[in-house]
Every structure is written in structure tokens, then in C-alpha cells.
C-alpha positions, 0 to 999 in steps of 0.5 A: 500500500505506500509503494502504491501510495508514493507511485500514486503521489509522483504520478499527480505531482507528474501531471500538476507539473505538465498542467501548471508548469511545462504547458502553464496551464494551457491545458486548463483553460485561457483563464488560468494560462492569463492568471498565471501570466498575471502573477508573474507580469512585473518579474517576466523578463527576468524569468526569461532572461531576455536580451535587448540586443538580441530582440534587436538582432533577430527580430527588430532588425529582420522585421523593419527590413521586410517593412522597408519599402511600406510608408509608415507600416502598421504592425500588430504583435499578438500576445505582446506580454511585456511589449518586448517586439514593439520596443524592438521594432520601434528601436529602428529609427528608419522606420515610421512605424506604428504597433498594436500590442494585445494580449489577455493579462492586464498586468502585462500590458502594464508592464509594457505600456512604458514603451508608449510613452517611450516612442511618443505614442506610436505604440498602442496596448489593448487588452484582448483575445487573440482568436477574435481580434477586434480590427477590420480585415486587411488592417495592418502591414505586418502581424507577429505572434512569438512564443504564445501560439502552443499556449492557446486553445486553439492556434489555428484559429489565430493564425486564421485571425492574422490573416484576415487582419493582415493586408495582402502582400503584408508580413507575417512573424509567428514563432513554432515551438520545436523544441524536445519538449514539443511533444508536452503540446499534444493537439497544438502545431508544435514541432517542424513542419506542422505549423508551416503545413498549416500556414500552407493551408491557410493561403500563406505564402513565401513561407520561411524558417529559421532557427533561433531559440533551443525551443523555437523557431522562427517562421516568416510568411507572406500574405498573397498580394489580390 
């Protein structure tokens, strides 16, 4: 009976891990993925140990060169968290852009909302759901989404909401979790070549990866220019 007990225990110490920690709380619903974002908004970007110069390197600077030739771009970056590709793309002063950044937890955005004031407001934080976005169709020059899709219930339905904002010919930036751990992720287009098979489907063209974090990578798209 306590060998049966303590297998019993590390089998739902095993699962609370996989539900609350390994897929923070995916699983369990959006409420509880945006409540634990809440509680760890103001000490986000240290859990993360992010690097300004390295948002520079492959996102900031990647992204204001495909915005190159559009007249003061429009930008939406979906889950923006702490606003951390808004800052990156704004850095760049050859580019007259203006970002949109949403996402479900109000004290991530407060954290991020510092960047606005920051860029004289060229940057604008809204808090909202990113399978029913709240903009017209073909509004913006360029949608992002990086390190949120396989937290979201159902990701292909936002990748389907980035394309109808986005503007024929416009750009596309969405991160795909390929890491070991990938396969924590069941029923999410986690791993290589899921998440590209399903832009392909969706009418994504010109579809690019790239390999930039030990989880993730990067993949590039167009929307067909009508």
C-alpha cells in the first residue's frame, strides 16, 4: 500500500507539473494560462532572461527590413506580454512605424505600456483575445505572434485571425515551438513542419524558417498580394 501510495503521489505531482508548469496551464483553460501570466507580469523578463540586443538582432532588425519599402507600416504583435517586439521594432529609427500590442493579462500590458510613452505614442496596448481580434480585415502591414501560439486553445484559429487582419502582400512573424519538449503540446502545431503545413493551408505564402531559440523557431510568411 505506500509503494502504491508514493507511485500514486509522483504520478499527480507528474501531471500538476505538465498542467501548471511545462504547458502553464494551457491545458486548463485561457483563464488560468492569463492568471498565471498575471502573477508573474512585473518579474517576466527576468524569468526569461531576455536580451535587448538580441530582440534587436533577430527580430527588430529582420522585421523593419521586410517593412522597408511600406510608408509608415502598421504592425500588430499578438500576445505582446511585456511589449518586448514593439520596443524592438520601434528601436529602428528608419522606420515610421506604428504597433498594436494585445494580449489577455492586464498586468502585462502594464508592464509594457512604458514603451508608449517611450516612442511618443506610436505604440498602442489593448487588452484582448487573440482568436477574435477586434480590427477590420486587411488592417495592418505586418502581424507577429512569438512564443504564445502552443499556449492557446486553439492556434489555428489565430493564425486564421492574422490573416484576415493582415493586408495582402503584408508580413507575417509567428514563432513554432520545436523544441524536445514539443511533444508536452499534444493537439497544438508544435514541432517542424506542422505549423508551416498549416500556414500552407491557410493561403500563406513565401513561407520561411529559421532557427533561433533551443525551443523555437522562427517562421516568416507572406500574405498573397489580390
Amino acid at each position: 500500500m505506500l509503494v502504491a501510495g508514493i507511485i500514486a503521489a509522483i504520478v499527480v505531482a507528474a501531471i500538476l507539473y505538465w498542467l501548471l508548469i511545462a504547458t502553464e496551464g494551457t491545458y486548463l483553460g485561457p483563464r488560468i494560462v492569463t492568471l498565471l501570466y498575471d502573477w508573474t507580469a512585473p518579474r517576466y523578463d527576468r524569468i526569461k532572461e531576455l536580451r535587448f540586443v538580441h530582440e534587436m538582432q533577430r527580430l527588430g532588425i529582420p522585421l523593419a527590413e521586410a517593412l522597408a519599402g511600406v510608408a509608415s507600416p502598421r504592425v500588430l504583435d499578438v500576445a505582446t506580454g511585456t511589449g518586448r517586439l514593439p520596443q524592438a521594432l520601434l528601436y529602428q529609427v528608419d522606420l515610421d512605424a506604428h504597433v498594436v500590442g494585445i494580449d489577455r493579462s492586464g498586468p502585462m500590458l502594464a508592464q509594457a505600456r512604458p514603451v508608449a510613452d517611450e516612442y511618443d505614442g506610436r505604440a498602442a496596448f489593448i487588452q484582448g483575445d487573440a482568436e477574435s481580434l477586434p480590427f477590420r480585415d486587411a488592417t495592418f502591414d505586418a502581424v507577429t505572434c512569438l512564443e504564445a501560439l502552443e499556449f492557446m486553445s486553439r492556434p489555428g484559429a489565430v493564425i486564421d485571425e492574422l490573416l484576415r487582419v493582415l493586408k495582402p502582400g503584408g508580413v507575417m512573424l509567428v514563432s513554432n515551438r520545436v523544441g524536445a519538449d514539443a511533444w508536452l503540446f499534444p493537439g497544438r502545431l508544435c514541432g517542424r513542419g506542422r505549423l508551416e503545413r498549416y500556414l500552407e493551408r491557410a493561403g500563406a505564402t513565401n513561407i520561411d524558417t529559421e532557427r533561433w531559440q533551443v525551443h523555437y523557431d522562427l517562421i516568416w510568411a507572406l500574405k498573397p498580394d489580390d
